[in-house]
C-alpha positions in Angstrom: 25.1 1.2 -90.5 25.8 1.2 -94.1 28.7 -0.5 -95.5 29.6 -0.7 -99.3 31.8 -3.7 -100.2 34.2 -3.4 -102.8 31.2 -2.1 -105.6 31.5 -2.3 -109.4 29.3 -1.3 -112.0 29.0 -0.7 -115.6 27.0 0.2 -118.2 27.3 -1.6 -121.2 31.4 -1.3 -121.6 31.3 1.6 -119.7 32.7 1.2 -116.4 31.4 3.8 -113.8 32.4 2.4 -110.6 35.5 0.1 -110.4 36.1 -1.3 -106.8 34.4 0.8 -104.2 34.7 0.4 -100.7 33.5 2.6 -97.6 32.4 2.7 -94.2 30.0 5.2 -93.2 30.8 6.4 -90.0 27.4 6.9 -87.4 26.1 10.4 -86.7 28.5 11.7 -89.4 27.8 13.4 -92.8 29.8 12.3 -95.6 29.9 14.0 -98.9 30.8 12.1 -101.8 32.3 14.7 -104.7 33.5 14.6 -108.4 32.7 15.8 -111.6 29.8 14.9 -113.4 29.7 11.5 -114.3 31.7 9.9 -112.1 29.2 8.2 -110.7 28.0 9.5 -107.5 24.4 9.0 -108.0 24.9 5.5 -109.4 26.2 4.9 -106.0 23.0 6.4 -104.2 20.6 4.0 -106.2 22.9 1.4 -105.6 22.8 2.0 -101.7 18.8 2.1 -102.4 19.0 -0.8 -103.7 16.9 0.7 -107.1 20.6 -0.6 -109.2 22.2 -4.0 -108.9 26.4 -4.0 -108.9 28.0 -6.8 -111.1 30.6 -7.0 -108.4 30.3 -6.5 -104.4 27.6 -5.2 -101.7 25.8 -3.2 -100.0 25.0 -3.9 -96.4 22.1 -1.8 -94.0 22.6 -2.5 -90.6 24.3 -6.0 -91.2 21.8 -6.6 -94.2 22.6 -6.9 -97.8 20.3 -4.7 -100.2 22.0 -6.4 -102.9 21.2 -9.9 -102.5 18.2 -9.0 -101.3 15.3 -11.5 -103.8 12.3 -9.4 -103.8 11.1 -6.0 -103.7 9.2 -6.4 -100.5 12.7 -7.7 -98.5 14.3 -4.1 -100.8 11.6 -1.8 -98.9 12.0 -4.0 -95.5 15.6 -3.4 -95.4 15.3 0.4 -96.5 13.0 1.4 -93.7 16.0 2.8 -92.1 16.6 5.2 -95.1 15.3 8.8 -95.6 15.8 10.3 -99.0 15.6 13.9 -99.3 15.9 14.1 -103.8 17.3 16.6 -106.0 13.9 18.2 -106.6 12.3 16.9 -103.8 10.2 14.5 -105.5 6.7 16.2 -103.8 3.9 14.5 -105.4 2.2 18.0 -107.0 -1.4 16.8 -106.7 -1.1 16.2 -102.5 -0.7 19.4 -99.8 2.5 20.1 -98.0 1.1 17.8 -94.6 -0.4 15.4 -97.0 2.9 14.9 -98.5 5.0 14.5 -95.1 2.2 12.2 -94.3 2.2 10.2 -97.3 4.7 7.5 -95.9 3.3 6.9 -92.6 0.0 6.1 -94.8 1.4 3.9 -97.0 3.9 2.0 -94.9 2.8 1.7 -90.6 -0.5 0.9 -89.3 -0.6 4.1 -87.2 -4.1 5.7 -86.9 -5.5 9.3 -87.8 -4.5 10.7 -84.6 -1.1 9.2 -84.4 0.2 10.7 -87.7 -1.3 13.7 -87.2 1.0 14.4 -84.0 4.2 13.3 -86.1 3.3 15.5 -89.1 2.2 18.5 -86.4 5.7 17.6 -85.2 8.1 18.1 -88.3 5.6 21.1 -89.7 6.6 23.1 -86.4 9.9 22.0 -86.2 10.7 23.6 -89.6 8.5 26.6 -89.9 6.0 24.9 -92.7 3.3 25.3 -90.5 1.8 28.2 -92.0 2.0 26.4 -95.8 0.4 23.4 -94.5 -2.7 23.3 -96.9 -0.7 24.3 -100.1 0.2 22.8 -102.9 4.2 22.5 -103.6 3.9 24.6 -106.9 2.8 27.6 -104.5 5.6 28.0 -101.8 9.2 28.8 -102.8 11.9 26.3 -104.1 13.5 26.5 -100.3 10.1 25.2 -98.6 9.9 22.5 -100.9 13.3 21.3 -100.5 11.8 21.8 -96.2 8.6 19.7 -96.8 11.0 16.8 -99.0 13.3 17.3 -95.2 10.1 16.8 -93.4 9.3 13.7 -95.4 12.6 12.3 -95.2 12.6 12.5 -91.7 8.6 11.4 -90.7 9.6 7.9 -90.6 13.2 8.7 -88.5 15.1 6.7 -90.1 19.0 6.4 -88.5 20.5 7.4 -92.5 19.5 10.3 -94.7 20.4 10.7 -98.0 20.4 13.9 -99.9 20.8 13.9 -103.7 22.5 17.3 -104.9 20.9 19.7 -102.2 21.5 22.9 -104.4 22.0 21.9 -107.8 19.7 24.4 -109.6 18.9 27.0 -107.0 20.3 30.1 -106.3 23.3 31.2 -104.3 20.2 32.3 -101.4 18.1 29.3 -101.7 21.0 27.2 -101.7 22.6 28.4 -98.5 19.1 27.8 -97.0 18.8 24.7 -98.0 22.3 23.6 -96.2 21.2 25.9 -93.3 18.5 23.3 -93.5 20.8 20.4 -93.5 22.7 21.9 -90.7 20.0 22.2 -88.4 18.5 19.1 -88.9 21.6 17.1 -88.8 22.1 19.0 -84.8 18.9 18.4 -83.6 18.4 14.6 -85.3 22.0 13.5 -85.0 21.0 11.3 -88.2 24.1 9.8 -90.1 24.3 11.2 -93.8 25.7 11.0 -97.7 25.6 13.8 -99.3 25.5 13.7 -102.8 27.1 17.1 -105.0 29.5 18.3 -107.3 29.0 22.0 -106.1 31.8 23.2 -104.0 32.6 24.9 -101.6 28.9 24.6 -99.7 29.4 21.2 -98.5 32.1 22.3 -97.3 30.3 23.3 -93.8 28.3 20.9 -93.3 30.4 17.1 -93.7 32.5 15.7 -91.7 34.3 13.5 -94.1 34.7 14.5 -98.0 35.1 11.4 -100.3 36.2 12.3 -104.3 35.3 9.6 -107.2 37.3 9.8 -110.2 37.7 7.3 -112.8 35.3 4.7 -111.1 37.6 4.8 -108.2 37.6 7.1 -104.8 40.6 9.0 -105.4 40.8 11.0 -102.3 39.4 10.4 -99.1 39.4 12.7 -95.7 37.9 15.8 -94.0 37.0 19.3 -95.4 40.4 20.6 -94.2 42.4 17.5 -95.8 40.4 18.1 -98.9 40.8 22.0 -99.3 44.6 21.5 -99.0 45.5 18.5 -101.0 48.2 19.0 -103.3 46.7 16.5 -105.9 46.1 18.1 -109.1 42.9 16.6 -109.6 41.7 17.9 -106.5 42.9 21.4 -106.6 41.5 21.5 -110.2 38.0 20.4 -109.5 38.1 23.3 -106.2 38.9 25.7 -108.9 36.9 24.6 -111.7 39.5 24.8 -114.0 39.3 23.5 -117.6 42.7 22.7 -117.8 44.3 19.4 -115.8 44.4 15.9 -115.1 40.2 16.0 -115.1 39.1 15.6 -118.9 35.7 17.8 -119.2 33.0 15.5 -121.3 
């Protein structure tokens, strides 16, 4: 599936990941957590292959997005990706099913008819039927994080990453939006990372919680080994406390 090989990268002399290594188990959703810049979505591009580690790999399905020498090979190897982004990334100027469409388009040879069934398909499956024709600046911040689902998933890729799924939104919206995750995730069975620094949400819906700190993954294990770590660091970033091991920048 997707295996990450002992990663480092820096920026300048800044070091923001320093010897990563980790397995993504299949059918799973992992969550990777830690303060803000810690690098968690330096890791995401670098599983995208849109960043280049000085050190290490990236393999997807057997295949390194790394050493990969050209863009085209990149996109090959990424077919089995779905990203669903922080803000959902809809393009503003193309409908809701124009949107979920958009990849089919651009990347298969499937005719009219074909894409419309898929697209038919996801619109029903999560109620965006009815917003079909519109415009993502005229339906709610929880449809468009649906639509950017519905994208994500048009082209069913075995791995879907999500990119801070609440950051932004209210306590409502953002319990939606993992409701979302949730139900997808059951009737998909698609393996996941889970990008955030919000607790406790992810808590219910990953299956293993991974914490970078200091370029490093500092704790790794389930929700329930997480929640009842004894490590300072830990139980200071489930508080949000200022004070502790974890210097605010």
């Amino acid at each position: 599936m997707i295996s990450i090989q002992n990663i480092h990268k820096r920026f300048g002399s800044q070091v923001v990941l320093n010897g990563i290594s980790l397995d993504l188990e299949p059918g799973k959703i992992t969550t990777v957590v830690g303060p803000s810049g810690v690098g968690k979505s330096v890791l995401l591009k670098l599983i995208l292959g849109i960043l280049s580690p000085e050190e290490g790999d990236v393999l997807i399905d057997g295949r390194s997005i790394t050493k990969a020498r050209s863009e085209p090979e990149r996109n090959d190897i990424r077919a089995n990706l779905g990203v669903l982004f922080q803000s959902a990334a809809l393009f503003d100027s193309l409908s809701v099913y124009d949107n979920i469409a958009f990849p089919l388009r651009e990347r298969t040879n499937l005719n009219r008819l074909d894409i419309h069934d898929k697209v038919s398909f996801l619109l029903n499956s999560l109620s965006l039927s009815q917003y079909h024709k519109k415009l993502p600046q005229e339906i709610s911040l929880g449809m468009r994080k649906r639509v950017g689902m519905a994208r994500a998933l048009i082209m069913e890729p075995e791995v879907i990453l999500i990119d801070e799924p609440n950051t932004g939104l209210d306590p409502i919206v953002g319990q939606e939006v993992y409701d979302l995750i949730k139900y997808c995730h059951k009737e998909w069975g698609f393996t996941a990372v889970v990008i955030s620094h919000e607790l406790p949400e992810v808590f219910q819906v990953t299956d293993k919680m991974i914490m970078l700190l200091k370029g490093r993954i500092h704790l790794e294990g389930t929700p329930h080994d997480f929640i009842n770590s004894t490590d300072p660091a830990v139980q200071q970033f489930i508080q949000g406390k200022l004070d502790g091991p974890i210097s605010i920048q």
